[in-house]
Each structure stands twice: as structure tokens, then as C-alpha cells.
C-alpha positions in Angstrom: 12.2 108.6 185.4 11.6 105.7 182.5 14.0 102.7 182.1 13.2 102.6 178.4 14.0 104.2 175.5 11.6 102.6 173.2 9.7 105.8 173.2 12.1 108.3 172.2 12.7 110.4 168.5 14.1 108.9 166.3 12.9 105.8 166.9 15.5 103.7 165.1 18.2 105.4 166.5 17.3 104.9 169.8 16.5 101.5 169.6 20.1 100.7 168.3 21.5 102.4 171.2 19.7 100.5 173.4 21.0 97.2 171.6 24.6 98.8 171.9 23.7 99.1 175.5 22.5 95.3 176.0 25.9 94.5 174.7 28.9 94.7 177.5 32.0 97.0 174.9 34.9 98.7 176.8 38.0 99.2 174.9 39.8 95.9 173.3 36.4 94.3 174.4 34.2 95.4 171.8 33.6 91.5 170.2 29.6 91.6 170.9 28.9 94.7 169.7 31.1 94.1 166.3 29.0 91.0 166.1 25.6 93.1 166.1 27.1 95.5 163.5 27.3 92.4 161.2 24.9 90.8 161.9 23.0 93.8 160.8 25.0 93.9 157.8 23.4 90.1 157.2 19.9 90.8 158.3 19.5 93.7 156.3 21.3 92.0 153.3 24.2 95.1 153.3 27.6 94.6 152.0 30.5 94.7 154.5 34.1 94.2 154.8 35.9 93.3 158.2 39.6 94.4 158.2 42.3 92.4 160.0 42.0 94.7 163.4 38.3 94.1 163.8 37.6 97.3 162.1 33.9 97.2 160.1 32.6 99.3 157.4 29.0 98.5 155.8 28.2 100.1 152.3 24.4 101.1 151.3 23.4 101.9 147.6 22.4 105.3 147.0 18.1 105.8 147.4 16.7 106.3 143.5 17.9 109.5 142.0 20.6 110.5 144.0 23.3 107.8 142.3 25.4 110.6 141.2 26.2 112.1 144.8 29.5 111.7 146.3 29.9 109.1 148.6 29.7 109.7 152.1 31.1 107.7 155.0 29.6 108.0 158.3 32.2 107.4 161.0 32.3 106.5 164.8 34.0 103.7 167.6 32.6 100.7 169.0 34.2 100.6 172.5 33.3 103.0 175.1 35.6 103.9 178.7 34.7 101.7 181.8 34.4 103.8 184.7 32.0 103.4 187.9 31.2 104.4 191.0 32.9 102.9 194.2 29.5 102.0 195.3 28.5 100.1 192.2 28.8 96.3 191.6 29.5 96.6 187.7 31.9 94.0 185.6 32.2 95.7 182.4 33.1 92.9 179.9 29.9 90.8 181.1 27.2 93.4 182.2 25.0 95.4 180.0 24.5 99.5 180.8 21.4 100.0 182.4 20.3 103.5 180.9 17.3 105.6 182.0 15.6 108.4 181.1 15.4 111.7 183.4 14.0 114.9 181.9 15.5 115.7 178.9 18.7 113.3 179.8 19.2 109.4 179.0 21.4 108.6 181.9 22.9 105.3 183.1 23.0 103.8 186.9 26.4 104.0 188.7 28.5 103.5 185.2 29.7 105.4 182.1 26.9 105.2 179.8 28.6 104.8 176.4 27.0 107.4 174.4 30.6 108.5 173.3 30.6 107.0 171.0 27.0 105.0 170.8 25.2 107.7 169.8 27.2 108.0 166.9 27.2 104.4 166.2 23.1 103.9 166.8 22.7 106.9 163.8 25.0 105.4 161.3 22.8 101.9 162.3 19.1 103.7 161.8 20.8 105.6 158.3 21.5 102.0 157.3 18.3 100.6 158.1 16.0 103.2 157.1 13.6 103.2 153.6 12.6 106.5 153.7 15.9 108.9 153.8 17.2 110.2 150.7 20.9 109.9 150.1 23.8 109.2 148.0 26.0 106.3 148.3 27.1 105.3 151.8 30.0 104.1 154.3 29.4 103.1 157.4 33.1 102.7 159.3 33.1 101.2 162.6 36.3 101.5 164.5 37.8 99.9 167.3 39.7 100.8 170.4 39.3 104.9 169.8 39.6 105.4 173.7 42.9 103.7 174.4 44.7 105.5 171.5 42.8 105.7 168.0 44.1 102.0 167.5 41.5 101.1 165.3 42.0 104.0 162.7 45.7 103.3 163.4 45.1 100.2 161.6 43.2 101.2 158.7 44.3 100.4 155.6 44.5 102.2 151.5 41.3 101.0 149.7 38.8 100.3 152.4 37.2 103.4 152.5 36.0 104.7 149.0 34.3 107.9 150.5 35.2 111.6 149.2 33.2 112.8 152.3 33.5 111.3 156.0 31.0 112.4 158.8 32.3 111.5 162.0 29.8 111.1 164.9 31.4 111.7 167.8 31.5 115.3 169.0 29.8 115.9 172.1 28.0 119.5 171.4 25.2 120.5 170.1 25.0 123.6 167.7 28.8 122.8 166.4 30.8 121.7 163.9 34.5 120.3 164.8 36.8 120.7 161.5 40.0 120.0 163.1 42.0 118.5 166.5 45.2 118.0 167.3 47.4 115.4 166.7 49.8 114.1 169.7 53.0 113.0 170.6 55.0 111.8 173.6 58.7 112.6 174.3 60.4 110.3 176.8 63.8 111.0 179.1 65.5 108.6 181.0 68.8 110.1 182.9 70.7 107.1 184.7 71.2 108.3 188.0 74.7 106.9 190.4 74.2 107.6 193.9 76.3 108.3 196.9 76.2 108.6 200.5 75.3 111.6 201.9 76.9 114.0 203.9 76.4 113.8 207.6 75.6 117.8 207.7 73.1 117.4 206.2 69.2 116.5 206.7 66.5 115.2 205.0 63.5 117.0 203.5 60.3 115.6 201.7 59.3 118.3 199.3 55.4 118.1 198.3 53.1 120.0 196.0 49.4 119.3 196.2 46.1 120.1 195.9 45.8 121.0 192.5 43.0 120.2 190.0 45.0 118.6 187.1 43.0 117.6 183.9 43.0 116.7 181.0 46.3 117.7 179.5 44.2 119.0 175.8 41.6 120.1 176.7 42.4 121.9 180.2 45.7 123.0 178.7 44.4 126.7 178.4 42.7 126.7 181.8 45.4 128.6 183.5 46.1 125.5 185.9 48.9 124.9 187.6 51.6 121.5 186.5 52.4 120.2 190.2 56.0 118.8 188.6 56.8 122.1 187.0 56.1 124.3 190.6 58.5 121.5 192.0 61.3 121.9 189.9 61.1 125.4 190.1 61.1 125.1 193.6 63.9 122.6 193.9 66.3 125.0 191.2 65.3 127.9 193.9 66.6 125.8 196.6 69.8 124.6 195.0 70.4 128.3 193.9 70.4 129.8 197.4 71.7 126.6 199.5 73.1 123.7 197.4 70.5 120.8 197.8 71.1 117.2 197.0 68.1 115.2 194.9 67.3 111.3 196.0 63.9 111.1 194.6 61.5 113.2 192.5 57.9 111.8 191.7 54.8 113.2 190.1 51.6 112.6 187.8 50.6 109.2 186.8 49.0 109.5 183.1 50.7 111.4 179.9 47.4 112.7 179.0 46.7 114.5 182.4 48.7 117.5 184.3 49.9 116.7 187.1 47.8 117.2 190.2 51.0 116.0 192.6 54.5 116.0 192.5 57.2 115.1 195.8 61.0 115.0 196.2 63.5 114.0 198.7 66.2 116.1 199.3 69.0 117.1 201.4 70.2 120.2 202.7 72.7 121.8 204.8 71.6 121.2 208.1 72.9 125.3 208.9 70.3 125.9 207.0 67.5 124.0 207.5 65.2 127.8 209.1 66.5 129.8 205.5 64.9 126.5 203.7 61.6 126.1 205.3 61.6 130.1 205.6 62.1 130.1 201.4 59.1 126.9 201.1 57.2 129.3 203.1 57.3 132.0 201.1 57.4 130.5 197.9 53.8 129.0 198.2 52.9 132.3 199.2 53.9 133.5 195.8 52.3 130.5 193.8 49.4 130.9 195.2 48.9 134.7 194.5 49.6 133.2 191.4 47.4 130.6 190.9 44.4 131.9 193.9 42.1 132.0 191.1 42.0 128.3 189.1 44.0 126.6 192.3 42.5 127.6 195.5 43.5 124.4 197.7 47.1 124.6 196.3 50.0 123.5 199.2 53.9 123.4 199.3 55.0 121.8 202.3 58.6 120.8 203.2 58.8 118.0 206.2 61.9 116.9 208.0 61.6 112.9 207.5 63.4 109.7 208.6 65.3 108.8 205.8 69.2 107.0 205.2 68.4 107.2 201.1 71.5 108.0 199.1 71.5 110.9 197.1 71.9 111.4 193.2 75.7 112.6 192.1 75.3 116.1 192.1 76.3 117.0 188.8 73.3 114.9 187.7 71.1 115.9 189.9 71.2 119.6 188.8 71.3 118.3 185.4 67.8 116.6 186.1 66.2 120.0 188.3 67.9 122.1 185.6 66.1 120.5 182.4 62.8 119.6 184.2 62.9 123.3 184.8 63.7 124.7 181.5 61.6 122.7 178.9 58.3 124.4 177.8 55.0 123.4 179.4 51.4 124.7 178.6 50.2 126.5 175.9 53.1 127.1 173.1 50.8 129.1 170.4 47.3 129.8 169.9 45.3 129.0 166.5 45.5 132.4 164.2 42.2 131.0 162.1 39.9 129.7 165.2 39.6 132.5 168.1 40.5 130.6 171.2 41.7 127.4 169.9 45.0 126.1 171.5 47.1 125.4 168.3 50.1 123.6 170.3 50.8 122.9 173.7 52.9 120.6 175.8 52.5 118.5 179.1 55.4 117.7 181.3 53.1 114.8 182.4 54.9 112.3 184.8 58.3 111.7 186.5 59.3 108.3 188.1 62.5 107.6 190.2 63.8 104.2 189.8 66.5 102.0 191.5 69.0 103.3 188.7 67.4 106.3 186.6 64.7 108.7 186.4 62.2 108.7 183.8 60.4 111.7 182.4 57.4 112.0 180.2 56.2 114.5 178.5 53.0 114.6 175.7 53.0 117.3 173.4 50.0 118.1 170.6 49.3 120.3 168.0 47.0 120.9 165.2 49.4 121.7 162.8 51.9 118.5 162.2 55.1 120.5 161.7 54.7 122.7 165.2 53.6 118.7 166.8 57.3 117.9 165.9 59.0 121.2 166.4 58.3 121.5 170.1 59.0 117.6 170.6 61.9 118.3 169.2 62.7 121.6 171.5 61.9 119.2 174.6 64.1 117.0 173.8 67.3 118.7 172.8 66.6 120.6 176.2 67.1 117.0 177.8 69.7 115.7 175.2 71.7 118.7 176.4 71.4 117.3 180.4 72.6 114.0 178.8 69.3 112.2 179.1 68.5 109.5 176.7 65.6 110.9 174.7 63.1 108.5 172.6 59.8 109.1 171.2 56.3 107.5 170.9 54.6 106.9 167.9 51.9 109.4 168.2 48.8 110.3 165.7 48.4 112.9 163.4 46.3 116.2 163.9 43.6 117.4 161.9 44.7 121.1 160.2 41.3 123.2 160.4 40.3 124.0 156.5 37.8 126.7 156.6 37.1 126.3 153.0 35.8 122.8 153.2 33.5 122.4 151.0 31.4 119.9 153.4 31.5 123.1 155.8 30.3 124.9 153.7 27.0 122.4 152.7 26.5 122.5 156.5 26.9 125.8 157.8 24.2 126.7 155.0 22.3 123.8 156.1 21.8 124.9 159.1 21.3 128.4 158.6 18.1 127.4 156.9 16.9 125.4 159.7 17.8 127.3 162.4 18.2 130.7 161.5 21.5 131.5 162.9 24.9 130.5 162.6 26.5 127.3 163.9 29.7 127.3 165.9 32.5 126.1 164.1 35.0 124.8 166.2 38.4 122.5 166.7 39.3 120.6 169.3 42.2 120.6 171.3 42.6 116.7 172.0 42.8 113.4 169.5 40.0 112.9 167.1 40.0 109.5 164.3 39.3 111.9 161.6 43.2 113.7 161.8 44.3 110.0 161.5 41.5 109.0 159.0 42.9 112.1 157.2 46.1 111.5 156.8 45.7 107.8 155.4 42.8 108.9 153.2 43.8 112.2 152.6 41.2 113.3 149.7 38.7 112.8 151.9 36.4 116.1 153.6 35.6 116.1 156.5 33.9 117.3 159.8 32.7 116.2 162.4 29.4 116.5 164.6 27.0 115.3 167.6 24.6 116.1 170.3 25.8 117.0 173.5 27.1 114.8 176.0 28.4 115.3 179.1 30.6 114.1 181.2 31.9 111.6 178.7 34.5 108.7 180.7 33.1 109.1 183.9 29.8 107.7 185.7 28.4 111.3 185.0 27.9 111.0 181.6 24.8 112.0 180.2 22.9 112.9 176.5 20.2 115.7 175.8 18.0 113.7 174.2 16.5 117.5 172.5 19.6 117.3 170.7 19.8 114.0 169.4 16.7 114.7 167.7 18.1 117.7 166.3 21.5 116.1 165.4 19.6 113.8 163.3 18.1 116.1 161.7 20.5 118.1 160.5 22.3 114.8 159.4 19.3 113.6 157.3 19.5 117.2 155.7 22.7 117.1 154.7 22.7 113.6 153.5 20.0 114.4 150.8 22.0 118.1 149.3 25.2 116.0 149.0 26.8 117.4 145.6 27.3 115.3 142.4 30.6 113.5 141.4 
């Protein structure tokens, strides 16, 4: 194992990222690193504009001869996601990363390591500062705050990018090309709840579903795993089919952008009938996991006799509540017709919170395609506006529609063919990328999108092939030089 990286191809790449590194840059932290990209800008006397969110871009002349070429801006975000080990003494907005190399990997000790997205950053850095890479005229946009919600491209503005080609830098595989992702939105329900005493026949019951793996609610959408609210609710509507149950609380997930790996209620039910109801729990997670005993092998759906004097929901609204939670869509809504196994749209009933007077449902939906995005937000939420919930919306980001005929595809597929001999992957993602944002502010612009691979990006598993980063640069420096005229 080596603690540098001083050694490693390309030489100027790496030696930015290991700057990057020094430089402590989690989201809506990212001040020391923005002050390395200008002062960059400075040493290497490059124009550069700041906008008011912090956003950077630095503009580089074309090399002698290749004036005429489109302009091309190379895109990636500064911050990077702060997660450690329980075991590791780590303040992320004073301590540098401490990467290392092992085999063909640059790793870091204990903590993220921040190659999504300094990779991408470094490259756009050694473009900049190299003398001997033939290109056209070039943008370098920096962006802020990309892991907490794409608030730096959020906050771009008309005229700052001058680009009719934009290169983003942060996919995370090597051998493909990303030319679209989906765009995102949340849909939010609040029912106000009144509650009433219960009724002495009857007992209480703590409902629980857990065990499952959740995920990411994109990218694990198509996994086949199971939504811990939505086996609840489908539960609970069983229950108050066959005996009549009252609802005082219902609880699951914690994040709109995951599936729920938990979900618990407490309910009441006839106490005649308390055998027939832990007789029907019984046999119902026998079912679910036939169901599931592929993708959720440590699934369980216990009911518990508890302790409790909580009062219980009206009923009317209560089954208004189990009856909507039930019946709005969840999962996968349509698969892509132009890229074989891409999740077009999809939806996420992602958490449910019981408060002292309502409960409060969110749900994330995405979709490539901005006009499906908005159709099933707005099927989820006339679902809910028919239980007489209050229904809002957040402000979401736009998706990135896959264009096959892009004519920066094109340059690159052929590219690499050349290089390689064999075909890349062309792929779309499933999750939010800047460039569907970036695209719909700038909307002339081509693009794609492009990196080495990386994995286990946000967690303190994350790693780069340092094989590929060589080859990723490659290609890029390639490309840059068979740019076509204006």
C-alpha cells in the first residue's frame, strides 16, 4: 500500500485530486476547495466568473488551429458526502481525506473518499493546466452542493455558460456513456387526524415489518425489493377487511430518496378476536415471504400484544389513511422503450410520520421523461385528495430525456471504437444527474456524461480503479481534439 499518489498516470490529474483531498469539502462546505479552483484560475492567468451561489466556471482559449471547434464545457461538483466509520475520529469540515493506494484502487482510511465528484473535478483542473492537449474552446463549470439536491445547477443562471457541448464528469463506470437520468419529484400528504377513546373490547397490537434491505429509491427501484410501508398497509386493509381494526399510529422510512426498510403501527382490535388476528399476521408473512424469499430473505411481520392507553384515529379516517396508503402506485411505473432495462418512471412511497394531530406521507416519484414525472405525481395525489388529505408538492429537478441521435454520442461511440475495438455501453441512469437540470436551463447544449469507475460512492467503501482513470482520460483528450467546427 502507498500513501501517495504523486506517482500515478496522469500525472496532473492526480496531483489535483490529491489537492482536492488536502482540502476538507462536504456539501454547503465546499469554501476551500472553491478557493483552490480560483486560485488556479489566477495562477494560471485563466478567465473566470463566480456566480452568486458560489458556482465557478473557468474559460481556456482554444490550442492553435482548432479556434473553429465548438465550445465544450467540462462539468462536475465541488462537495463530496461525509460519511465514516463508527470507529473513526474524522470532522469533516476541518480534516483533509487521507487517500492510499492498494492494487489497482486509490482508497481512503475510515471516510468517503470524494472521488464522486473529485475525479471529475481533478480532470477538468489538469485539461486547464495542460500545454500539450489539443482542443477547441473550453468551460470548466464547477458546481456546488450536487449531493444535497443539485442546488448548485439549481442556481445557474442564462449566459454563464456559452458551451454548445457539456461533458460532465461524474459517472461512476468505466466503458459507458450516460445520455440521460431521471428527473425527481416529491408529493406530500398530510391527513389531520381527531382521536377518540377506545373501546374497552378491545386490545392493543403493535404491527411491525422488518428486515428488509431498502435502498436507494432510483437506482434499486427495479431490484424486486420489498417497500416495508406498502406490506403494512396491505396488511392493515387485510385486517380491517376481516375484523374491523382501529389505527393510533403508523410509522415507516426515514429519507424520500430510500425504500423503506421498516414500517410499525398501533392498532386495536376486537379482543374476540385477537387468535383469527395473530392467526392472519401469521399467515400473511408466510405469503410475503414466498413472495419476496429471493431479494428479502430476513423479512419479518410480527404482531405483539403491548401496554398501551393511546387513543385511536376516527375511524372513517383511519380507513381513509390505510385505504389510500394502500392504493397509490409504488415501484416501477414503465420501463424505457429506447434503452433495454432502463427504469423510465417509478415511484417511492418513502416515509410516514404520526404526529400529535395528523399524519404525514411522502412519497418521491422520478422519471426520465418530464411529462410521465408529473403524470404519476399527479395520480398519487388525486388518490390522496380523494381520502381528503391535503396534497402539496416539492420543487423537484428536471430529468434528462435519452437522445440517441446526439451528435456528441455519436463523436464518442466512434471514438472509442477506434481505441478499443468494441462498442461502449450506452446507458441512463435511473437517479438525478446536473446535466437534466443543466439541460433544461441551457437547453441547446449536447450532452453526455462519463467517468471511471467508482465504487461505493457515499459510504466509507468508496474506491477508484486507477486502470480506468487512465483510460477515462484518454478517451477525454480524444475527444476534445475531433470536436466538430462551428
Amino acid at each position: 500500500m502507498s500513501n501517495t499518489l504523486s506517482n500515478l498516470k496522469p500525472e496532473l490529474l492526480w496531483k489535483h485530486f490529491e489537492e482536492i483531498c488536502k482540502r476538507p469539502h462536504p456539501s454547503r462546505n465546499e469554501k476551500l476547495v472553491a478557493e483552490y479552483i480560483i486560485d488556479f484560475a489566477k495562477k494560471n492567468s485563466l478567465d473566470y466568473s463566480v456566480d452568486d451561489f458560489g458556482n465557478i466556471v473557468i474559460r481556456k482559449p482554444a490550442t492553435p488551429g482548432k479556434e473553429n471547434l465548438m465550445t465544450v464545457a467540462l462539468q462536475g461538483h465541488l462537495d463530496m458526502v461525509p460519511e465514516k466509520n463508527n470507529d473513526v475520529k474524522h470532522n469533516f469540515d476541518k480534516d483533509p481525506i487521507e487517500p492510499y493506494i492498494d492494487g489497482d484502487w486509490v482508497k481512503a482510511r475510515g471516510t468517503t473518499l470524494g472521488s464522486d465528484n473529485g475525479i471529475g473535478v481533478a480532470t477538468a483542473l489538469a485539461i486547464l493546466e495542460s500545454k500539450d492537449i489539443e482542443h477547441g474552446p473550453i468551460e470548466a463549470l464547477f458546481t456546488l452542493d450536487e449531493e444535497t439536491g443539485l442546488n448548485g445547477a439549481q442556481a445557474l443562471q442564462p449566459r454563464f455558460l456559452n458551451a454548445n457541448i457539456m461533458i460532465n464528469l461524474d459517472s461512476e463506470e468505466d466503458g459507458a456513456f450516460y445520455i440521460g437520468c431521471a428527473g425527481g419529484q416529491n408529493t406530500f400528504a398530510e391527513f389531520k387526524i381527531k382521536t377518540t377513546p377506545y373501546k374497552e373490547n378491545t386490545i392493543p397490537l403493535e404491527v411491525s415489518v422488518t428486515g428488509l434491505k431498502g435502498g436507494h429509491s432510483g437506482l434499486d427501484i427495479a431490484s424486486g425489493r420489498a417497500n416495508a410501508i406498502k406490506l403494512l398497509v396491505r396488511l392493515l386493509y387485510n385486517l380491517n377487511e376481516g375484523f374491523g381494526i382501529t389505527l393510533s399510529k403508523i410509522s415507516g422510512g426515514n429519507k424520500h430518496n430510500a425504500i423503506p426498510r421498516e414500517a410499525f403501527a398501533l392498532i386495536r382490535i376486537p379482543k374476540k378476536n385477537y387468535i383469527d388476528v395473530l392467526d392472519t399476521v401469521s399467515r400473511f408473512e408466510s405469503i410475503v415471504k414466498s413472495e419476496f424469499e429471493t431479494v428479502e430473505p430476513s423479512l419479518q411481520i410480527i404482531a405483539n400484544k403491548v401496554q398501551s392507553r393511546a387513543k385511536v384515529i376516527d375511524k372513517a379516517i383511519s380507513d381513509r389513511i390505510i385505504n389510500s396508503l394502500y392504493g397509490i402506485q409504488n415501484g416501477v411505473i414503465k420501463m424505457s422503450a429506447d434503452i433495454e432495462e432502463l427504469v423510465e418512471t417509478s415511484s417511492n412511497l418513502a416515509v410516514v410520520v404520526t404526529k400529535q394531530n395528523s399524519i404525514e406521507v411522502t412519497t418521491s416519484q422520478r422519471s426520465s421523461v418530464e411529462s410521465e414525472k408529473y403524470d404519476i405525481s399527479n395520480a398519487i395525489a388525486a388518490v390522496f385528495e380523494l381520502a381528503k388529505a391535503k396534497v402539496n408538492f416539492g420543487e423537484g429537478y428536471p430529468g434528462w430525456k435519452p437522445d440517441i441521435n446526439s451528435p456528441i454520442l455519436g463523436i464518442m461511440k466512434d471514438i472509442y471504437k477506434q481505441m478499443y475495438g468494441s462498442e461502449p455501453e450506452i446507458k441512463a441512469i435511473h437517479a438525478g444527474l446536473e446535466c437534466g437540470i443543466i439541460k433544461e436551463k441551457f437547453p441547446h447544449v449536447d450532452m453526455i456524461s462519463l467517468g471511471p469507475t467508482i465504487q461505493g460512492a457515499h459510504s466509507p467503501d468508496e474506491k477508484v480503479q486507477i486502470s480506468t482513470v487512465q483510460k477515462f482520460w484518454d478517451i477525454l483528450i480524444n475527444v476534445l481534439k475531433n470536436i466538430p467546427s462551428i
